[in-house]
N, C-alpha and C positions, 0 to 999 in steps of 0.2 A: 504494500500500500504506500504511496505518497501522497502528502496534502500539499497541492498547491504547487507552485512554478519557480518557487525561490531563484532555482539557479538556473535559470532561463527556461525560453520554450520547448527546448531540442532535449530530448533522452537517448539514450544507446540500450538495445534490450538485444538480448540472444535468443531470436525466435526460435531456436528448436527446444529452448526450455519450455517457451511459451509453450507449444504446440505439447512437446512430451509430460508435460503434469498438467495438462489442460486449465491453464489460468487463464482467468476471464478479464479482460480490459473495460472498463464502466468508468465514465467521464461521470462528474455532478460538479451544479455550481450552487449558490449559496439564494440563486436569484433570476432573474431576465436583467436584461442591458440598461432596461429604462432602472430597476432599482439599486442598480449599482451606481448608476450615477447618481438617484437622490443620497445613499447614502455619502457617495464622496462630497456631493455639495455637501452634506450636512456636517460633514466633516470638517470642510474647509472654512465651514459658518463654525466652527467649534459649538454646533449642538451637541455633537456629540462627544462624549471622552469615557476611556477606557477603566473600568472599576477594579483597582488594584487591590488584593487582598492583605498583604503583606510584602513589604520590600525587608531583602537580606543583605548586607552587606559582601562584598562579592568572597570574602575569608573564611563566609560561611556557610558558600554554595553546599558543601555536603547535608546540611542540614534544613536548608530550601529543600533540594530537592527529597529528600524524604519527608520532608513537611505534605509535598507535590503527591507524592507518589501513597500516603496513605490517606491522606485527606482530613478533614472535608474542608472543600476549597468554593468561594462562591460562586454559587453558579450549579451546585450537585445537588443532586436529589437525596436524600440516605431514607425514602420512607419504603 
């Protein structure tokens, strides 16, 4: 699985893997064209901003990320 396009448009994939364990290729986007652009307008109006949960100082990444990895983080459901 990958999300999203970070390191550009172009991928390199070894089709006989593809073909030999029969992986399926399924594209999804988040939206149509018209709402990606209201959300970047709204973006760029700063309607909108990002809800941080906790920031870690970067000395104590180890512990972010197991904060991450057991949760609960906003935005989860635990019911």
């Amino acid at each position: 699985m990958t999300c999203g396009a970070t390191s550009g448009p172009h991928a390199s994939l070894d089709l006989r893997r593809l073909f030999w364990h029969h992986w399926t290729i399924m594209g999804s986007t988040m939206g149509n064209a018209a709402e990606y652009s209201e959300v970047v307008r709204r973006l760029g109006m700063g309607e909108l901003r990002p809800v941080v949960d906790r920031v870690f100082p970067l000395d104590r990444v180890r512990e972010a990320y197991e904060r991450l990895a057991k949760g609960p983080t906003v935005g989860e459901s635990r019911g």
